[in-house]
N, C-alpha and C positions, 0 to 999 in steps of 0.2 A: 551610456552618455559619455561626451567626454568634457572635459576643462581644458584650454588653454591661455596661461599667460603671454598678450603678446605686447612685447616688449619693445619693437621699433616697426615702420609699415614706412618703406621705399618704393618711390612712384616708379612706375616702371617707365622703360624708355619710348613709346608712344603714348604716354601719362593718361592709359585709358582705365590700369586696375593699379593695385597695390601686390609689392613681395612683402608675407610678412614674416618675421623670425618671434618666436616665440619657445616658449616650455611647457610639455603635456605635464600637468600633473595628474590625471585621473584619465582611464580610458583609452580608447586608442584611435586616430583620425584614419579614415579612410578617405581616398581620392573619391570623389561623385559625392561625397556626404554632404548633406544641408545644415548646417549650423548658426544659432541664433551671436550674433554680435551686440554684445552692450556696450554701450557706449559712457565717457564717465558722468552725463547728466541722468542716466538709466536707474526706474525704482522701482523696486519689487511690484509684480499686478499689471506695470502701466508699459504701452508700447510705444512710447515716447523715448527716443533715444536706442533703439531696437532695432535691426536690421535682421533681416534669414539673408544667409549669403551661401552659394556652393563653393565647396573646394576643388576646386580644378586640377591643383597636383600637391602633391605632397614630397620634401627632400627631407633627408635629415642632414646638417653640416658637421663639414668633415676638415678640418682643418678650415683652410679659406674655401670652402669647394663644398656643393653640393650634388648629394647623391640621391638622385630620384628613387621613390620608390612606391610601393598602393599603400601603403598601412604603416602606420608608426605609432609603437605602442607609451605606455607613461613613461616619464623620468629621459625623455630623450630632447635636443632642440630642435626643432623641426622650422622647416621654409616651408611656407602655404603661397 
């Protein structure tokens, strides 16, 4: 499994998804993975406030610059 804190979510420029920047703490994201998003009204049991969203790509940033890549393991900041 993995954990990610995400920390800021900029609409992208046809404002149909989001880029988001966050920090893996645990585990490792892979591109095609399915992952649950909670949201901050979300309580343990309940699917209220709950999304499954795929990750379509994964970067990890590199100065101002991102660098695509499939897999980005913990302790790194990653673009979804």
């Amino acid at each position: 499994e993995v954990m990610i804190y995400i920390s800021k979510k900029i609409p992208a420029q046809d404002g149909s998804r989001f880029l988001c920047f966050g920090r893996i703490f645990s585990g490792t994201v892979v591109s095609g993975t399915n992952v649950r998003v909670l949201g901050p009204d979300y309580r343990p049991g309940s699917t209220s406030d709950l999304q499954i969203k795929n990750i379509t790509s994964v970067g990890v940033m590199v100065g101002d610059r991102c660098m695509p890549m499939n897999s980005v393991p913990a302790g790194n900041v990653v673009a979804l």
